[in-house]
C-alpha positions as CSV (number, residue, x, y, z in Angstrom):
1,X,19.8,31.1,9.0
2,X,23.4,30.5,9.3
3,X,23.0,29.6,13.3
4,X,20.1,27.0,11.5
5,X,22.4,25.4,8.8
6,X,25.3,24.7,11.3
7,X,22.7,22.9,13.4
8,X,21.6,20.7,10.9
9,X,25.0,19.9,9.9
10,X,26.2,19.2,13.5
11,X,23.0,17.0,13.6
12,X,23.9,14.9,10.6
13,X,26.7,15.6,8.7
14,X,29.3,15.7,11.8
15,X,27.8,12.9,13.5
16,X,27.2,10.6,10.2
17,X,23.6,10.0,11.0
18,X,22.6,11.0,7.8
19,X,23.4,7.7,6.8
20,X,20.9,6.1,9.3
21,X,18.3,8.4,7.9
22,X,19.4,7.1,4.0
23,X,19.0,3.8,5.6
24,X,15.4,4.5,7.2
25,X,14.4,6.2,4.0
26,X,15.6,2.9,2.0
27,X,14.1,0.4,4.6
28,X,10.6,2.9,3.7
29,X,10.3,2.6,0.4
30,X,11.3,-1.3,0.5
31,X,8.6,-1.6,3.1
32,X,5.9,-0.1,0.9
33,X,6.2,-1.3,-2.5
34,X,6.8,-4.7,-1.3
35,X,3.6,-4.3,0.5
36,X,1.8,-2.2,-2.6
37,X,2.7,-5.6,-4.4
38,X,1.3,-8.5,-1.7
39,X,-1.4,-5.7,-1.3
40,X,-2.4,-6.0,-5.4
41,X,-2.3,-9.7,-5.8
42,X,-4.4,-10.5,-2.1
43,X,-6.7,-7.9,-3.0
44,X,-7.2,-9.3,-6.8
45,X,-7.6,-13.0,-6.2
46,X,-10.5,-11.8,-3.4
47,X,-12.1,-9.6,-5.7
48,X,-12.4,-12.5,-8.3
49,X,-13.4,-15.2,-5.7
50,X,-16.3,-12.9,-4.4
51,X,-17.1,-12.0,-8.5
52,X,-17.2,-15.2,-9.7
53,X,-18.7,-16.8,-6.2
54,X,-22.1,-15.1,-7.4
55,X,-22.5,-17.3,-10.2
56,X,-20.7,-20.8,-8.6
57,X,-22.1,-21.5,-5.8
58,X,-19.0,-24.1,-4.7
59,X,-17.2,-20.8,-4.2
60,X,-19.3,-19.5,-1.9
61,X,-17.7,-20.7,1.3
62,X,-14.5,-19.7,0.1
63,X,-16.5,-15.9,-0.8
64,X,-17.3,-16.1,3.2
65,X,-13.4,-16.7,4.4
66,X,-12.8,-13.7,1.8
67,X,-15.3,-11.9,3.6
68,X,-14.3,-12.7,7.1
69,X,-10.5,-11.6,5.8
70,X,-11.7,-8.5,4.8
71,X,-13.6,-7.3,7.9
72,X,-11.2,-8.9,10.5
73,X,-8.1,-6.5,8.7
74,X,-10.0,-3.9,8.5
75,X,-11.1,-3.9,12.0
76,X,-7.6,-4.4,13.4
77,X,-5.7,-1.3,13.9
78,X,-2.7,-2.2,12.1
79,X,-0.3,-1.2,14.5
80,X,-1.7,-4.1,16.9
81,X,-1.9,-6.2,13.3
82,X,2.3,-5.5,13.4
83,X,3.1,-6.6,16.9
84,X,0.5,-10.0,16.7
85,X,2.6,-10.9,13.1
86,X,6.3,-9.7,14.8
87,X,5.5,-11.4,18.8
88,X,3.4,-14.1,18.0
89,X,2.9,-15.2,14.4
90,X,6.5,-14.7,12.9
91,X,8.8,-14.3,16.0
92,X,11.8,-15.6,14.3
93,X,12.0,-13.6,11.0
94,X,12.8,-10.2,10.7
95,X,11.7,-6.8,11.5
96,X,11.4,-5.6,7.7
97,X,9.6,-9.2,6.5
98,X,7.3,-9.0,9.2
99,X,6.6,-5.4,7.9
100,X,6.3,-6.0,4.7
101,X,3.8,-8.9,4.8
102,X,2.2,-7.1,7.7
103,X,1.2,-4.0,5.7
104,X,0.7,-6.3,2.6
105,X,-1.8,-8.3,4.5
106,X,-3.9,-5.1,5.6
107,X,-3.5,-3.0,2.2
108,X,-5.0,-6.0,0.6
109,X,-8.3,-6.0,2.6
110,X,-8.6,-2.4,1.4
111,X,-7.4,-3.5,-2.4
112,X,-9.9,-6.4,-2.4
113,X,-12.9,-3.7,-2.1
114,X,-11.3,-1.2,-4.5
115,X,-10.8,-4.1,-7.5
116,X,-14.0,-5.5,-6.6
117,X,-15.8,-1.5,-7.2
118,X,-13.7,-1.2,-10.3
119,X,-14.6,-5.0,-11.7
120,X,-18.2,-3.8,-10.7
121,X,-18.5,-0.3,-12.1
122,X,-17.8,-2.1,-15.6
123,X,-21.5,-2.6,-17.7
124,X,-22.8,-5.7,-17.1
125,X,-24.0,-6.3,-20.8
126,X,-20.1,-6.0,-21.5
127,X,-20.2,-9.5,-19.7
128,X,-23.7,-10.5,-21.5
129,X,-22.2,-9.1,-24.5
130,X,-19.0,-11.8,-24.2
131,X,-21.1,-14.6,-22.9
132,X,-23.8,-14.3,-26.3
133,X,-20.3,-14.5,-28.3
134,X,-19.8,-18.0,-26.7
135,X,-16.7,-17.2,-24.2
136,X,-16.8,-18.0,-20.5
137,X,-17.5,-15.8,-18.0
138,X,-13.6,-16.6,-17.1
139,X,-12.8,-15.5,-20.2
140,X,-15.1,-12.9,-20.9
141,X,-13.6,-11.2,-17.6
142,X,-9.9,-12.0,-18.9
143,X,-10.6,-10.1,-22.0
144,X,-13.5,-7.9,-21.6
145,X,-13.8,-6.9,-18.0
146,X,-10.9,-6.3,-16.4
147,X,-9.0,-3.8,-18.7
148,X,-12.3,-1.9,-18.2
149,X,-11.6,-2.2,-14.7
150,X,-8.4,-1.6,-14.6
151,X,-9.0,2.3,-16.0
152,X,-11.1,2.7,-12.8
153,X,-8.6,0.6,-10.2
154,X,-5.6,2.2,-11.1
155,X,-5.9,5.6,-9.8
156,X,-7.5,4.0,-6.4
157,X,-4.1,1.7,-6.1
158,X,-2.2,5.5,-6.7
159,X,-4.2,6.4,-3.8
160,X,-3.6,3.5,-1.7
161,X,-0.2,3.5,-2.2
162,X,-0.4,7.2,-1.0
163,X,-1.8,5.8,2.6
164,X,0.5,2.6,2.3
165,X,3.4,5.1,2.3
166,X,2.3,7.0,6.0
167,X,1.1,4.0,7.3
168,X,4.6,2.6,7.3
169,X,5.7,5.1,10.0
170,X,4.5,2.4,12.4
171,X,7.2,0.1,11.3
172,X,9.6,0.8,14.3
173,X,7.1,-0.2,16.4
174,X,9.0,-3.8,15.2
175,X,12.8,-2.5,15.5
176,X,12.7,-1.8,11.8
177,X,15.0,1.4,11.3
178,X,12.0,3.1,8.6
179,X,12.5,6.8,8.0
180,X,10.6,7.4,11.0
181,X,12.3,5.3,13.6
182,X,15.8,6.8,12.0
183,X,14.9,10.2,13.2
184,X,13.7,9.1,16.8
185,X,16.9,7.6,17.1
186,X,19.0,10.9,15.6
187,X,16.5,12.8,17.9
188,X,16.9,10.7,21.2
189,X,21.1,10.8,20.7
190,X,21.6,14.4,19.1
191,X,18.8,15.4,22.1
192,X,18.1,18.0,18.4
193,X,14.1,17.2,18.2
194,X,13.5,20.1,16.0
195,X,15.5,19.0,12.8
196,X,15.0,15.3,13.1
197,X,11.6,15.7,12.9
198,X,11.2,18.6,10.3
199,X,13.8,16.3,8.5
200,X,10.7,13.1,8.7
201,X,8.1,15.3,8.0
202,X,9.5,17.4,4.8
203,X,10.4,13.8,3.3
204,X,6.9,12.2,3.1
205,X,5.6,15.5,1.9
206,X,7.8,15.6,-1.0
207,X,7.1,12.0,-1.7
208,X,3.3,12.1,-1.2
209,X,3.7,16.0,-3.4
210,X,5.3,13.8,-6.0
211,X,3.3,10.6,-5.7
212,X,-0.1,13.1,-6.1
213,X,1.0,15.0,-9.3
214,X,2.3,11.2,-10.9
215,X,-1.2,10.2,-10.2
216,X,-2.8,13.1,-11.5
217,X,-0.6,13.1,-14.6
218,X,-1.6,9.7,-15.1
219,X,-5.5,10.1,-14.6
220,X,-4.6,12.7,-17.3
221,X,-3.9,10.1,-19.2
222,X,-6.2,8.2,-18.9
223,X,-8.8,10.8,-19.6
224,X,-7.4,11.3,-22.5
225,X,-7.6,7.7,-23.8
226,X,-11.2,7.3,-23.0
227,X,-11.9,10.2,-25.1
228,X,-10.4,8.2,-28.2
């Protein structure tokens, strides 16, 4: 144990690297709430194009281009999705934008079903319902339908977030020092691949261990509301 600890503290502590793994961690969460949020809003406004496309047929075409979006970022691994937006796309900006839009772009393919199954699961005579009281089926979805929704959407974003938080460990494919790419480099210059790595792997466990009993906590809630 003690041969262990002085290993781990010649590894970070004497060297200063922990501060490159502080900086990894930081550049990690950055990376994925800042996606989580592009993520939210792309996959909201699709939903809604594709909900009220059914009923406007001028938003059809647009419905299609949603459509296309939606299988052409799911069907892109999104590592090659990171290198086409960092070589080609946005060459000039830098590795942590690139990231961020990057995984925003592909988390809101994935969002745009989610909202669209929530908005969906919600009884359609709620929207009849709202439309015989004279409001629009705009309105009617302001008001009526999506705070339905949103009890069914919310835990799926928890959930997302949960796979938006791994899926970042592909960020140093772009020279973006994320948690990951901090212990490769403490690994490759300590030539220590044993606590670098246990170091990576023990940090998203806690944070997916904590993310999982927030969400559950908060289904809890929820539960608990409908119930009222």
């Amino acid at each position: 144990m003690t041969d262990w600890l002085n290993k781990l503290s010649e590894t970070f502590i004497e060297t200063g690297y922990y501060n490159l793994m502080l900086e990894g961690f930081k550049n990690t969460i950055i990376i994925t709430l800042g996606a989580l949020c592009i993520g939210v809003v792309i996959g909201t406004l699709i939903a809604l194009v594709k909900y009220f496309a059914e009923d406007v047929p001028a938003l059809r075409p647009l419905a299609a281009v949603c459509d296309f979006y939606v299988t052409a970022v799911r069907g892109i691994p999104v590592v090659v999705l990171l290198l086409i937006f960092y070589f080609i796309i946005m060459s000039s900006a830098g590795g942590i934008s690139v990231a961020v839009l990057t995984f925003g772009i592909n988390s809101g393919a994935y969002m745009a079903e989610l909202i669209r199954s929530g908005i969906n699961a919600v009884d359609r005579g709620q929207m009849e319902a709202g439309r015989s009281l004279g409001m629009s089926k705009l309105r009617t979805t302001q008001k009526v339908i999506m705070p339905q929704a949103l009890r069914n959407i919310l835990p799926a974003i928890g959930n997302e977030l949960i796979a938006l938080l791994k899926e970042t460990a592909v960020a140093g494919y772009v020279a973006v020092v994320d948690l990951t790419r901090a212990g490769n480099l403490v690994r490759n210059n300590t030539y220590d691949a044993v606590n670098p790595l246990l170091t990576i792997a023990l940090t998203y466990l806690i944070l997916v261990i904590l993310l999982s009993r927030l969400l559950r906590s908060f289904e809890r809630r929820l539960s608990r509301y409908d119930k009222r």
